[in-house]
C-alpha positions, 0 to 999 in steps of 0.5 A: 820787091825792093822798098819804094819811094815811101817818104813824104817830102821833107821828112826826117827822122827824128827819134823823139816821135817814138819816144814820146810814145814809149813814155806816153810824154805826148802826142807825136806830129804822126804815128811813128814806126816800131818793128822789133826786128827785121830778118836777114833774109826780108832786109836783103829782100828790101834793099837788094844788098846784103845785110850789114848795120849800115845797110839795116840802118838804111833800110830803117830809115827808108821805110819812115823808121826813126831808129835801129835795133842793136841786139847785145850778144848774149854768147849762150848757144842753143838748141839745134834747129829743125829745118822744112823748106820755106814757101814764103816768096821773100825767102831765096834760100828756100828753107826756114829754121825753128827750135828744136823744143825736144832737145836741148844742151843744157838737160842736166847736171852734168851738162849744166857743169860742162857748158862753157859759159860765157864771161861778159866783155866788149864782144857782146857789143863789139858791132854797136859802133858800126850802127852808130856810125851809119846813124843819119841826123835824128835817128838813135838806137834801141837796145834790143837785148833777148830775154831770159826765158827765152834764152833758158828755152833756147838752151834747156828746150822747152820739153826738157825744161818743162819737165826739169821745173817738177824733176829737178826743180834745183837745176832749173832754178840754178840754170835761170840763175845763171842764165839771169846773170848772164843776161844782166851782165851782157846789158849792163855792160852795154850801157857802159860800153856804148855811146848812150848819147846814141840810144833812147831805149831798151826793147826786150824779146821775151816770149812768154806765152802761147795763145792760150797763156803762159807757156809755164806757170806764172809762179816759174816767171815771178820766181826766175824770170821777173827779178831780172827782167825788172833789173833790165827794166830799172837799169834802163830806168836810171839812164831816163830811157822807158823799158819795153817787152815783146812777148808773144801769145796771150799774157792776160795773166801775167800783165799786171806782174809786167806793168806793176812789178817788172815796170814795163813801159810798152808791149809788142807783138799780138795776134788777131783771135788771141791778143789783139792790138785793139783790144789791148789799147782799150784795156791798158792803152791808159798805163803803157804804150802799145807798139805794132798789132797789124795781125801777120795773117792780115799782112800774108793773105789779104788781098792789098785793096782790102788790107789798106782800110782794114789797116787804117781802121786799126790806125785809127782806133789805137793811135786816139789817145797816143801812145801807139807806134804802128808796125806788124804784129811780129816782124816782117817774116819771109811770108809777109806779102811786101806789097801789104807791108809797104801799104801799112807804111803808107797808111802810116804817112797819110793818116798817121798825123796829128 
């Protein structure tokens, strides 16, 4: 299901709508748009044309969007995927991929000696230009680089690195250190390589937490994790742009260490029953500014008669005040149904307005 006709007559994009809210600097003339990223598969479904930067930055734009996301490539690998077929109807291909948590390439000294990695250089943007170029009047680019732990995750595994954080806490903390340098470096290079009168902000994924808290002790993240992130934080401060974190499950315990000591601007990703978006805005809507919350399982199965109200119910509620930008709670994955996708855009339009 291809993207409708979604914009207004007249509209244009403009960025500073969503930079007004990622700074809480002032109230935009409506809600602007926020997705941490689209998937391949869901970008091809909505344009019907393979995925490349321009045609991303194409479909941005005609879902009402006054940005694109430009991923750094971070050059460390991963662990093997799992692999199950995939009912979602968006997904052609008809299989989807995880994580293998059990398992990773990175267990143990000697792997760690071995892994090649990487030197930091121009191909860890090479592909920034061609967004850049396919940029309309009034659209910029967010750097949306990937977080520490979850590059450690994706290397180590997280069984393998939960059980590496009390066996071996030396190799862990010495992979965290590496992996922080590495993802430092990749951003930092970035901001010098590119042309920053293209972006306005960075936007880290890091997924920290499940439903019930953090995915390992909070100590592990002040120790490892927050040092680097606040360096990401603080370098994207120096170039005037605010610094934003995805993370997905409940981070109620690490919050205050995010918003006081990292100096995060923004938060995304929440879920219905574990963090939702309205409650968040409540609770600290007054110190950072929230992006997205419309819950995924609203956004797969509810009917689109009822999903259109409940939305603009949730609308309403967080964009008082500013300092929200409306999106999914997560990203549209292959299961969301479009037609409630599109519907939240919609909603975005008309009642989104100052």
């Amino acid at each position: 299901m291809t993207v409708p006709d979604l914009l207004p007559p007249g509209h244009k994009p403009d960025y500073r709508r969503l930079e007004k809210v990622l700074t809480r600097s002032a109230i935009p003339d409506r809600v602007p748009f926020y997705e941490l990223f689209i998937e391949d598969t869901m970008v091809e479904r909505m344009t019907g044309r393979p995925v490349s930067p321009a045609v991303e930055v194409e479909l941005y734009y005609r879902l009402g969007h006054d940005y694109c996301n430009f991923p750094p490539d971070t050059g460390l690998a991963q662990t093997d995927c799992l692999v199950a077929d995939d009912t979602g109807e968006n997904n052609a291909a008809g299989r989807r991929e995880w994580l293998d948590g059990g398992h990773g390439v990175v267990m143990n000294r000697r792997d760690f000696d071995r892994y090649p990695w990487p030197k930091v250089g121009d191909w860890c943007c090479v592909r920034f230009d061609e967004y850049a170029r396919a940029l309309p009047e009034g659209m910029k680019v967010i750097i949306r680089p990937t977080g520490v732990f979850e590059n450690v995750r994706r290397l180590v595994g997280m069984v393998p690195l939960s059980l590496m954080l009390y066996d071996d806490p030396q190799l862990a903390s010495d992979i965290f250190a590496r992996v922080g340098e590495t993802v430092h470096g990749v951003i930092a290079h970035t901001f010098t390589r590119v042309d920053l009168s293209k972006v306005f902000a960075c936007i880290m994924g890091d997924d920290l937490s499940h439903g019930g808290g953090p995915l390992v002790p909070p100590e592990v993240y002040r120790r490892h994790v927050f040092p680097w992130m606040k360096r990401v934080a603080d370098l994207a401060h120096s170039h005037g742009m605010p610094f934003g974190l995805h993370s997905c499950g409940n981070n109620t315990a690490i919050m205050e260490d995010l918003i006081g000591g990292v100096g995060i601007d923004a938060k995304h990703s929440f879920q219905d029953g574990v963090e939702g978006v309205v409650d968040f805005k409540r609770h600290y809507g007054d110190r950072i500014s929230v992006l997205g919350g419309i819950d995924m399982g609203r956004l797969a199965t509810m009917p689109t008669e009822q999903f259109r109200p409940w939305c603009r119910g949730v609308l309403a509620a967080c964009r008082e005040g500013g300092g929200y930008a409306l999106g999914t709670g997560n990203s549209p994955a292959t299961y969301v149904r479009l037609e409630n996708f599109y519907a939240m855009h919609e909603v975005g339009f008309t009642q989104g307005g100052s």
